[in-house]
C-alpha positions in Angstrom: 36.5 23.0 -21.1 36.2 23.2 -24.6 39.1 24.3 -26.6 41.1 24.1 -30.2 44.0 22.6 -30.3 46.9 22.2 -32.4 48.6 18.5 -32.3 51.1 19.5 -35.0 51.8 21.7 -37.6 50.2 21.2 -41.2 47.9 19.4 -39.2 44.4 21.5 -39.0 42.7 22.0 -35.0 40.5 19.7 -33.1 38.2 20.8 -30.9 38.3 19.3 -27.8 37.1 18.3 -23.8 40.3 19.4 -21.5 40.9 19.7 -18.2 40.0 22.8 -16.7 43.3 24.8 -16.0 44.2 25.8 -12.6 46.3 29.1 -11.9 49.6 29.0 -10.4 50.6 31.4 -7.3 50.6 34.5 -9.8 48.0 33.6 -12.3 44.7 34.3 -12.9 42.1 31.5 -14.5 39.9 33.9 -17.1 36.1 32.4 -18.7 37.1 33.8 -22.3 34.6 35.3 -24.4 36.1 36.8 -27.1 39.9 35.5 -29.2 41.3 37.6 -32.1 42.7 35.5 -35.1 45.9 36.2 -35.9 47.8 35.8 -39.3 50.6 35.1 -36.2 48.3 31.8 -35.7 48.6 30.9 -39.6 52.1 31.0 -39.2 52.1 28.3 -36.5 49.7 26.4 -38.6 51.9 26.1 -41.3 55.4 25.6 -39.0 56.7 29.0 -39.9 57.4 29.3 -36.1 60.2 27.4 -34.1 59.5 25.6 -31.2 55.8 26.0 -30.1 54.6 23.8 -27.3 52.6 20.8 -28.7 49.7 20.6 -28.1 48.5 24.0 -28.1 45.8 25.9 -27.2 46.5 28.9 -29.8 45.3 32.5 -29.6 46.8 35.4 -27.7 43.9 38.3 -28.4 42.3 37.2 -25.0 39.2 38.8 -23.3 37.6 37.2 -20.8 36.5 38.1 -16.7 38.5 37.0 -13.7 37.0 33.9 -12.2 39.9 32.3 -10.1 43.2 34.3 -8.6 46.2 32.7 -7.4 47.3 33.1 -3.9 49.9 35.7 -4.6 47.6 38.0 -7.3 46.1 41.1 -5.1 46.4 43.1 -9.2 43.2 41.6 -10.0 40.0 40.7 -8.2 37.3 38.4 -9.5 34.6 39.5 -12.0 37.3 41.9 -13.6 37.2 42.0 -17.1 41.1 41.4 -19.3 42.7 41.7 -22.2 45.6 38.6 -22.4 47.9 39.5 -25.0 51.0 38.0 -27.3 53.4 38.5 -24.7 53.0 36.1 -21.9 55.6 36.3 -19.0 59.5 37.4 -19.0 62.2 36.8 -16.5 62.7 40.8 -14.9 66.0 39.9 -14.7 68.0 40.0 -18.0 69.8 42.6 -19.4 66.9 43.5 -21.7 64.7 43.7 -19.2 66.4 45.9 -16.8 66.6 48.3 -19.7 63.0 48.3 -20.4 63.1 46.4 -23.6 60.9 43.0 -22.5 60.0 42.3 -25.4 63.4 41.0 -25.9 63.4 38.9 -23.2 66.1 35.7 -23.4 63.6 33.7 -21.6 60.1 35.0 -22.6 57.3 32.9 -23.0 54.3 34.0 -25.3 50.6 33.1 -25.3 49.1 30.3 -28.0 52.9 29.8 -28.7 54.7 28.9 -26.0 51.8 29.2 -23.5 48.2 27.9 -24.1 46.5 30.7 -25.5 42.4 31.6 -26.0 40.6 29.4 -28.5 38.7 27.7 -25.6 36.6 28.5 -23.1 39.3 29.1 -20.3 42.8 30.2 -20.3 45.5 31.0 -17.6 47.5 34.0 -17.7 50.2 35.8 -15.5 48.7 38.5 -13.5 51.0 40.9 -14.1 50.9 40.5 -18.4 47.0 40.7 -18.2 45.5 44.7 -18.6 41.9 45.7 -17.5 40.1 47.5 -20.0 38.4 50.0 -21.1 34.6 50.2 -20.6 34.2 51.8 -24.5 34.5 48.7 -26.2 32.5 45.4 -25.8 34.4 42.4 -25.9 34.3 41.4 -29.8 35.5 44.8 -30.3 38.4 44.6 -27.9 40.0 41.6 -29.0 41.7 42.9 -31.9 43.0 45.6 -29.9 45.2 43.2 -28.0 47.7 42.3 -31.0 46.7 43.6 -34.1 46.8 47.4 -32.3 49.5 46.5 -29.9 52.0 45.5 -32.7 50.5 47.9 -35.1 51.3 50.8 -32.3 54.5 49.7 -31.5 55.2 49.9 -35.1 54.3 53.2 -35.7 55.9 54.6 -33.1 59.5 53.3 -34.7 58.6 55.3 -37.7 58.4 58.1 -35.9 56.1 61.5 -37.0 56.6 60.7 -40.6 53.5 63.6 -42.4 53.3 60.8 -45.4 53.1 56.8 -44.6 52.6 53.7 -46.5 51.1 51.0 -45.0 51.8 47.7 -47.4 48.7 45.1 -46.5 45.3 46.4 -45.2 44.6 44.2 -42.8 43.7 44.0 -39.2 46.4 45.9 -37.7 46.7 48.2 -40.8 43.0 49.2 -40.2 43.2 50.0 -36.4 46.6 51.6 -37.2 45.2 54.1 -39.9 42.7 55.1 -37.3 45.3 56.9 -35.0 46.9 58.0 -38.4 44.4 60.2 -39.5 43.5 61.2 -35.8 47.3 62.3 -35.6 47.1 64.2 -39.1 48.7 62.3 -41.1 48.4 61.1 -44.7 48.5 57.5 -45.5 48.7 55.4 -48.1 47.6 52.2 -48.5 49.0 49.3 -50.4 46.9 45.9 -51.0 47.3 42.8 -53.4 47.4 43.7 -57.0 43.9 43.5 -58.3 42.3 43.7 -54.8 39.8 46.2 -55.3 38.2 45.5 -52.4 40.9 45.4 -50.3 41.3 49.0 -51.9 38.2 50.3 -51.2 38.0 49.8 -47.9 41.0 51.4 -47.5 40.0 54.6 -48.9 36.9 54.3 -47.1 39.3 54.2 -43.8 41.2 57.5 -44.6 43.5 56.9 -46.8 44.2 59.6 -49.6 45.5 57.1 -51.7 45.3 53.2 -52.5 46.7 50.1 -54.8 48.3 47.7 -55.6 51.7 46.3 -53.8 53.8 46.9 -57.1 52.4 50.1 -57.8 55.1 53.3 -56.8 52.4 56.1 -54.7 52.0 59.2 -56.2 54.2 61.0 -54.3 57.2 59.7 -51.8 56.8 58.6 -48.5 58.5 59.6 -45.4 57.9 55.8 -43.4 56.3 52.8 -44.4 54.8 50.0 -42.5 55.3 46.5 -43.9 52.3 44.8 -42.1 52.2 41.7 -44.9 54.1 38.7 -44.8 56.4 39.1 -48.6 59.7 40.1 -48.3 60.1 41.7 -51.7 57.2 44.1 -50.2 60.4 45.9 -47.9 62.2 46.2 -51.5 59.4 48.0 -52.9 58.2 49.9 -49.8 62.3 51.0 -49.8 61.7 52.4 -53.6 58.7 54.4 -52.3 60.6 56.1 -49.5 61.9 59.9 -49.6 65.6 60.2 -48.2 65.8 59.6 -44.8 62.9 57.3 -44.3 62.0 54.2 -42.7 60.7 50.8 -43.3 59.1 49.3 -40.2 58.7 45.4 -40.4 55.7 44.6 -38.1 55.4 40.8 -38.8 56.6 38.0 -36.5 57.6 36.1 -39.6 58.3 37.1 -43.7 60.0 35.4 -45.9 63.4 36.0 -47.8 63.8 39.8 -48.4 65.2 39.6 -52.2 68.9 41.3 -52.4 69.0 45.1 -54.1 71.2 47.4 -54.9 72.8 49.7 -52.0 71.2 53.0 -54.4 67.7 51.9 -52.7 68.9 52.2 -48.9 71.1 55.2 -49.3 70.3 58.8 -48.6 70.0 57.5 -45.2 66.8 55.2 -45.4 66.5 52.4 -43.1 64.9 49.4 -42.1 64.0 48.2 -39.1 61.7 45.2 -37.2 59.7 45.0 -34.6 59.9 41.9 -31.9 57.1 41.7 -29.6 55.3 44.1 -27.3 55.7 45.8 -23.8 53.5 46.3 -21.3 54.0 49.7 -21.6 52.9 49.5 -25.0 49.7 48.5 -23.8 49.1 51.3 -20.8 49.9 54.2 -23.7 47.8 52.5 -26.5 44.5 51.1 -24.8 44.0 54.3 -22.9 44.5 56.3 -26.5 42.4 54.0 -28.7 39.8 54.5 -26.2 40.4 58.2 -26.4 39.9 58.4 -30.1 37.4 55.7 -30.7 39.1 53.5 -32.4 37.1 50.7 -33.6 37.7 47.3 -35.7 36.1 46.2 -37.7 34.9 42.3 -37.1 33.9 39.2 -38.7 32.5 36.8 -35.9 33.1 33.2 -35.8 32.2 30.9 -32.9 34.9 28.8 -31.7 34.0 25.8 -33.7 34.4 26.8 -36.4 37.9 28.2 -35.6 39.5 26.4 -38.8 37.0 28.0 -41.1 38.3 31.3 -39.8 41.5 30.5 -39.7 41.1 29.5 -44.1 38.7 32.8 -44.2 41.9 34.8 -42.9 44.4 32.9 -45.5 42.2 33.4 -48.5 41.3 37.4 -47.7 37.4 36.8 -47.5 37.0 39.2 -45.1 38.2 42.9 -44.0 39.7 44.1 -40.7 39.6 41.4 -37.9 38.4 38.2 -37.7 37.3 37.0 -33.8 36.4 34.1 -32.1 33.6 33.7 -29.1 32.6 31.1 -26.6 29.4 29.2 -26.7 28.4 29.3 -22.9 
């Protein structure tokens, strides 16, 4: 099979000839079509991420149809088509998983990190970590759905039914995320790059009642923000923009230092919190309802050889909403 992989970080892919994979007892072996790119994937890229298996097949916004089932899978039956998403396979057994928190699991392992993920043509996957979807959306269109909307709804739903929200970087998540922000009633307001006007405008053109820059305060105070970008002085100034008692959601796997500030900007009962991961059940609540209220990305189509040209495309913001990879076949 043909696939991308990573030899080491710094180092940029090579596409390769591999072995086809074969699927263990509870696997599935999927013919991939369609892989989100991820900023998560930059981050690997770069070594921002510990331990990743090398090499590696990256990519964890998987969708693909069934085309080999291990002798314990009866979930699944060939020809069905799956999304394969950013969390891979957890133990059932620790303490975070017997309280329904798996994304926390001590011994998870996590697709195109610490499992060979969906730049290539064929990828294995747990049975049980792999969700059939929805006929509304053709596979381009689903991809992003699988991490961008996952994390992105997962995030929302720790800043709770805040009327007003910031979201600070308009990106692929932020743009599926506004979707179901609007559909709940919600204002939002968007925060790009100073001097991203374009990055701007598409905001506005997505719902939002107000956009600019990063360093810019809104025009009135929010009740939750969602840092979606990677800067850490953007929860400082998402902090400064909150009313008392808000939040600050985190959403990114990795950000770098958060700058100190005075205790005056957390007080009145604001906090701050991150999100690790997904659930399943994330995924059984969020699929069904972007389905339900047609939410749609927007993409920017690359075929997998020219994964490293999306991958710079995604660094250097030539592009809005989601970038996604397909298979020559």
């Amino acid at each position: 099979m043909k696939a991308q992989v990573l030899d080491r970080p710094g180092a940029p892919l090579v596409l390769r000839d591999l072995a086809l994979p074969r699927p263990g007892p509870e696997q599935v072996r999927v013919a991939v079509s369609a892989c989100g790119v991820c900023r998560t994937d930059l981050h690997l890229l770069d070594g921002e991420l510990p331990g990743p298996k090398l090499p590696l097949v990256i990519g964890h916004q998987i969708v693909g149809t069934v085309v080999e089932r291990g002798i314990s899978v009866t979930s699944l039956a060939l020809g069905d088509r799956v999304g394969i998403p950013w969390l891979g396979w957890t133990d059932g057994t620790c303490a975070y998983c017997r309280s329904g928190r798996e994304n926390l699991c001590v011994a998870a392992r996590f697709t195109g990190y610490t499992l060979d993920g969906g730049y290539a043509d064929e990828a294995v996957a747990d049975a049980r970590f792999c969700f059939p979807l929805p006929p509304g959306l053709d596979d381009v269109h689903a991809a992003p759905l699988l991490c961008a909307g996952l994390i992105g709804y997962r995030a929302l739903r720790l800043a709770g039914e805040a009327p007003r929200i910031g979201f600070y970087g308009f990106g692929a998540s932020a743009h599926l995320l506004a979707q179901v922000v609007l559909a709940q009633g919600r204002e939002l307001f968007a925060f790009t790059r100073d001097g991203d006007t374009r990055g701007q405008e598409f905001a506005r053109a997505r719902g939002a009642a107000w956009a600019g820059g990063s360093s810019e305060p809104p025009p009135v105070k929010l009740d939750a923000a969602i840092v979606f970008a990677s800067p850490g002085e953007l929860v400082v100034r998402a902090l400064e923009a909150l009313a008392p008692g808000g939040t600050v959601v985190c959403a990114g796997i990795h950000m770098s230092d958060i700058p100190s500030f005075s205790y005056d900007r957390l007080w009145e009962e604001r906090s701050i919190r991150s999100v690790a991961n997904l659930t399943r059940e994330d995924a059984r609540e969020f699929l069904p309802l972007a389905t339900r209220l047609g939410v749609r990305p927007e993409v920017t189509v690359f075929p997998l050889a020219e994964a490293n040209e999306a991958l710079l495309a995604l660094r250097e913001g030539r592009f809005t909403g989601a970038a996604v990879l397909t298979m020559d076949r």
